[in-house]
N, C-alpha and C positions, 0 to 999 in steps of 0.2 A: 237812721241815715249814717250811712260811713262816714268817717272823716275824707276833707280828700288826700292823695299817697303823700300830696308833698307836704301838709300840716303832720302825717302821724310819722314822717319821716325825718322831718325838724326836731320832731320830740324825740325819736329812736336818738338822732346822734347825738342830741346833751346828754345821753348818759349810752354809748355804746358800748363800755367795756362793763355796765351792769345789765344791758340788753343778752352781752354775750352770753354771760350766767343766766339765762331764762330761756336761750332757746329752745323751742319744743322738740320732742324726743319726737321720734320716729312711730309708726304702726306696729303695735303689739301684738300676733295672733294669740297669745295667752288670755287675752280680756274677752275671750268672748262673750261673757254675760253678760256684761257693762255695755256693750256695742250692743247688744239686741237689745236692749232697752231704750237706746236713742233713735232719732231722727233721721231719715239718710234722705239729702238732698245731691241729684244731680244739676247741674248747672251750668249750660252752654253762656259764653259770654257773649257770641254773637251767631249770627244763623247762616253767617255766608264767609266764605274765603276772606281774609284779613291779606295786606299788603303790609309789610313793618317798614318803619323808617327808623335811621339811626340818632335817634334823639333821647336819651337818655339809655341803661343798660343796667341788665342783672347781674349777678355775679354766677356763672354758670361752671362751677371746677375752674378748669383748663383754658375758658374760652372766653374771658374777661376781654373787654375790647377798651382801648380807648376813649374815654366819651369827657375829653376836655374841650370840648366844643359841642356835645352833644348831650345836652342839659334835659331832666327831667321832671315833667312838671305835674301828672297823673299818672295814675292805675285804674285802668278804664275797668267799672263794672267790681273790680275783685274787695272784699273785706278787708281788714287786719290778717283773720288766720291765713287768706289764701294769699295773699302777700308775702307772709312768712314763709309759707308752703314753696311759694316760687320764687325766694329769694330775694323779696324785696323790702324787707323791713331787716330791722338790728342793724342799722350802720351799712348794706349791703348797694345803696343807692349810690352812683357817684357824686349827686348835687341833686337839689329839690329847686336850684334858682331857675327864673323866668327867664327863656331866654329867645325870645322870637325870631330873631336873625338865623340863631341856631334849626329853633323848628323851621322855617322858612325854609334854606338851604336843605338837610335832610329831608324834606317834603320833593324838593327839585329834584332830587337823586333819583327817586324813583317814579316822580309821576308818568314819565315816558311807560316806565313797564305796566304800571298800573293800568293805562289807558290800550297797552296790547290786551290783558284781561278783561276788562270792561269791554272791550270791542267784540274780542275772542267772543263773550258771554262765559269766560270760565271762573271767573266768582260764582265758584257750585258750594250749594250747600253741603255740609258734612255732620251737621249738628243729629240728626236722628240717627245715625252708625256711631256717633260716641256715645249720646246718652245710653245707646242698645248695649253698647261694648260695658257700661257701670252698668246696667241693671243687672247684664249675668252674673259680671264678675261678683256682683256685693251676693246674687241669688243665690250663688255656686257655695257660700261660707256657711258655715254652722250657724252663725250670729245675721245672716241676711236671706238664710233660705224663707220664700213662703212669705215675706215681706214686703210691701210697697215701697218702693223708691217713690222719693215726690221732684217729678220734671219743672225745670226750670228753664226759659229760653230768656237770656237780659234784654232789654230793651235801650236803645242810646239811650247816656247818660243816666242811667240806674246801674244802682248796685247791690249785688249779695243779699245786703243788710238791708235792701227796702223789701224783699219779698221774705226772707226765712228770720221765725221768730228769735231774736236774741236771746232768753229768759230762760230757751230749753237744751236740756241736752242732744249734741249733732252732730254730725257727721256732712261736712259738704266735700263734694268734688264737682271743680270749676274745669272745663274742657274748653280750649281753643285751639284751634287751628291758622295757620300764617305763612306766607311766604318770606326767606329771609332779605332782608334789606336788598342785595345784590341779584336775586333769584336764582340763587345755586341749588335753593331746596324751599322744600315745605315741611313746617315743623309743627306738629299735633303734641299737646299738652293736658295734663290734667295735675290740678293742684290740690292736695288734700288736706284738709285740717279738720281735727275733732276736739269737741269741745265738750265737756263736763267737769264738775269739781270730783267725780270720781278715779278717772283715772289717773296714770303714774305719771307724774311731772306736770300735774294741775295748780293751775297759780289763785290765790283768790280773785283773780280777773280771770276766771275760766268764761266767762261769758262773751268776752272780748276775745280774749288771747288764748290761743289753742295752746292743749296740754302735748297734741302730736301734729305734726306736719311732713309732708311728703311730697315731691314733686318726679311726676314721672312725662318723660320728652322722648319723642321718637321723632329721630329725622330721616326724612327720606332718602332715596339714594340722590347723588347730586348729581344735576344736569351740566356737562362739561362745557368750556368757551374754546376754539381755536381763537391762532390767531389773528386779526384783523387783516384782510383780504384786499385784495382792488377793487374787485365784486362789492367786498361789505362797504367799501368806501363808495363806489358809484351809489349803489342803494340810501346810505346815508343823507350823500347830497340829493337823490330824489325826494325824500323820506320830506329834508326840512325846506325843500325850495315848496313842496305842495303843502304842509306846515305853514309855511310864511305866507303864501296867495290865499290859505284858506282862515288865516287869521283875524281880517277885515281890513287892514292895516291899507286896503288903496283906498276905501273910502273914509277914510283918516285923514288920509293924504290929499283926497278932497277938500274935503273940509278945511285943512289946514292950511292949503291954499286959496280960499275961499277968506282965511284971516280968525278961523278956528283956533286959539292958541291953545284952549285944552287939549283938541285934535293932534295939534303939532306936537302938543309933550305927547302924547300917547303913541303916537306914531312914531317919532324918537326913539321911546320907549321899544318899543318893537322892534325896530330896524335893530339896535342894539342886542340884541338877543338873536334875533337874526345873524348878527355876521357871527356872533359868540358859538351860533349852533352850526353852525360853515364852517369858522374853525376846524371844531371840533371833527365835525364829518368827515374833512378833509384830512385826520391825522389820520398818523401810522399805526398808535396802538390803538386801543377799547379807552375812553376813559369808563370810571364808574358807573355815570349815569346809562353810558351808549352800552356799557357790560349784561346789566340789568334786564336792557330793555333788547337785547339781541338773546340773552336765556327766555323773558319773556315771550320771544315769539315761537323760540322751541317748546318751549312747555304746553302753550296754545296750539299747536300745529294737530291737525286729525282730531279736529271737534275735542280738543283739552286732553287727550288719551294720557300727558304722560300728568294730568292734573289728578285726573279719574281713579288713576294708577298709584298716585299716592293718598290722596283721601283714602282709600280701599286699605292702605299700605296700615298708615299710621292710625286707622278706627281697630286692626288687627293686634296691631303690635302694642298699643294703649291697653287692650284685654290682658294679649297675653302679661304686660309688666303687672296689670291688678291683680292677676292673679296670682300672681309669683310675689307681689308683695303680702296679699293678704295671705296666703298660705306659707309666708316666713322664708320663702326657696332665693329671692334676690341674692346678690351677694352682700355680705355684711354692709351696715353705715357706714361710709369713709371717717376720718378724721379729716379734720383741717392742714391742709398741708402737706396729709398722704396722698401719695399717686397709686391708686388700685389698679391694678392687672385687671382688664376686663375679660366677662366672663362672654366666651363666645359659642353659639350656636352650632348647627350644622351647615350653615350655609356661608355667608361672608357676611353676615352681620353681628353683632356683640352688645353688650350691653355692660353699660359704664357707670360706676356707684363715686357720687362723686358727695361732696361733704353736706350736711347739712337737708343730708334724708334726699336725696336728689339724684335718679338713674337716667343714663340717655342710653337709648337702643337708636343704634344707626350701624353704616357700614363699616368694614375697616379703616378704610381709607376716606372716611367725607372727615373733612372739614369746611364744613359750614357753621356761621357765625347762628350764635346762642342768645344774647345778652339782649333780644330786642323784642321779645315776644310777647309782650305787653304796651309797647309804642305802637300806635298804627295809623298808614296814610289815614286821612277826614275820607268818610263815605262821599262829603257833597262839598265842594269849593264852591267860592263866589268868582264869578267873572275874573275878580281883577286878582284874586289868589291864586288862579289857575294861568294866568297870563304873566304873573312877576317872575323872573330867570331873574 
């Protein structure tokens, strides 16, 4: 059983500047003997579209966000290696503290858009176009032709390390897919780490801690926001006046005249959120949450097309990065610190080698945030966690 991220995370920082001396080196095509004799697991973390919230953060290159109010407290499903892989072990955490307030509010940020996708039905699966994108790419190598890949799909709350044996030499790649916090894009992931005492920069914890790690991230093209409209503001106030009547909140109100007084705090409760989200509707700009959930309904529009469009996008662009890692053609490792000139295609997308064995393929011009690709809305709230603003 894994540790959880924020125990092996507590240990990474009592000694980070000796974590830094051990970070794993990057994929060798030179070993290919050594890789045909191990293990290759692929490994979906989850089997349906992922919402991220901003509640803790990776260290992605360029695209570090702020997260002093947004505390992290897991690593849903990933090992040690594939943590390393994606940037979140060696000190790369902003904080492992507990901070409920914090998850709470980043949960609120985006439950509006969450619930346009849940409605949409476009929580589509993407999980069998990636593990298909790892089978070729590992098939297509010298060291993976003719070979079994062994599928893996997590299950809530498991991890890595409860299905693939620790004792042997392996090779995993972890693949998730996610919307970003604000839903400018959709970002597809695969985390690699390989593990034996044979290969080059193998630690006597090869069994725990990978001798290589890689992280390859394609972001979609990003769906744009104008500005906040009169239109978008009437719709708003529709939006939460039929929110607010369909909340229960009159026969609260009942009750609470009735001499209900839990009724009455709950309805209090309510109404409070209520004028909070009237407010809001009634401003001029997009806040956050209204940001989120106004891309959410474009994304969803024409049965998910432009959801469909990326799923398809980033199961494509995942192969092409394996394969250009395993065949040595990427552009070199970054250093820490260096800003690499990305290397760019034929089209208007490029691909960006950022430190710590870590490439993003995306457009020229996206920026969309990185650092949250392993936080994610809860699949199932309770009543009263779905109703707290």
């Amino acid at each position: 059983m894994a540790l959880p991220l924020a125990a092996a995370v507590l240990a990474c920082a009592c000694g980070a500047a000796h974590a830094a001396n051990e970070r794993p080196q990057g994929h060798d095509p030179s070993q290919d003997e050594l890789l045909a004799g191990m293990a290759v697991h692929a490994v979906a973390a989850h089997d349906r579209l992922k919402s991220q919230i901003t509640y803790g953060f990776i260290n992605v290159g360029g695209t570090v966000v702020n997260a002093t109010n947004n505390l992290y407290t897991s690593t849903p499903g990933l090992s040690y290696g594939s943590a390393a892989a994606a940037g979140l072990a060696g000190g790369l955490i902003a904080s492992a503290l507990i901070n409920a307030e914090a998850k709470a509010s980043a949960k609120r940020q985006v439950r509006d858009a969450n619930a346009e996708f849940e409605r949409a039905q476009c929580k589509l699966s993407n999980t069998d176009a990636l593990l298909g994108a790892i089978e070729r790419s590992v098939g297509g190598t010298p060291w993976g032709a003719g070979r079994s890949v062994q599928r893996h799909v997590l299950a809530p709350d498991r991890s890595v390390d409860d299905l693939v044996p620790q004792d042997e030499p392996r090779y995993e790649l972890v693949a998730t897919y996610s919307m970003t916090p604000d839903y400018s894009a959709l970002v597809t992931s695969v985390a690699l780490a390989a593990y034996s005492a044979q290969l080059p920069g193998a630690t006597t914890r090869w069994q725990k801690k990978p001798a290589w790690s890689n992280d390859l991230v394609v972001v979609s093209d990003v769906v744009p926001l104008a500005g906040k409209t009169p239109a978008d503001i009437q719709a708003a106030i529709s939006r939460e006046t039929t929110r607010y009547a369909d909340s229960g909140v009159h026969k609260l109100i009942q009750a609470a005249n009735g001499g209900d007084r839990t009724a009455r705090r709950a309805a209090s409760a309510l109404l409070r959120t209520h004028q909070a989200r009237m407010r809001e509707a009634r401003g001029t700009e997009w806040t956050p949450r209204e940001a989120a959930a106004a891309r959410a309904r474009a994304w969803t529009a024409d049965d998910c097309s432009l959801v469909r469009s990326a799923l398809t996008q980033g199961a494509t662009d995942i192969e092409t990065l394996l394969n250009g890692l395993f065949a040595g053609s990427l552009p070199a490792r970054a250093e820490a610190g260096v800003t690499e000139v990305p290397l760019r295609d034929d089209t208007d997308r490029v691909v960006q080698a950022l430190p710590d064995g870590q490439y993003v393929a995306r457009a020229v011009d996206a920026d969309a945030p990185l650092g949250w690709r392993y936080s994610w809305y809860p699949e199932e709230e309770t009543p009263d966690e779905a109703s707290a603003e």
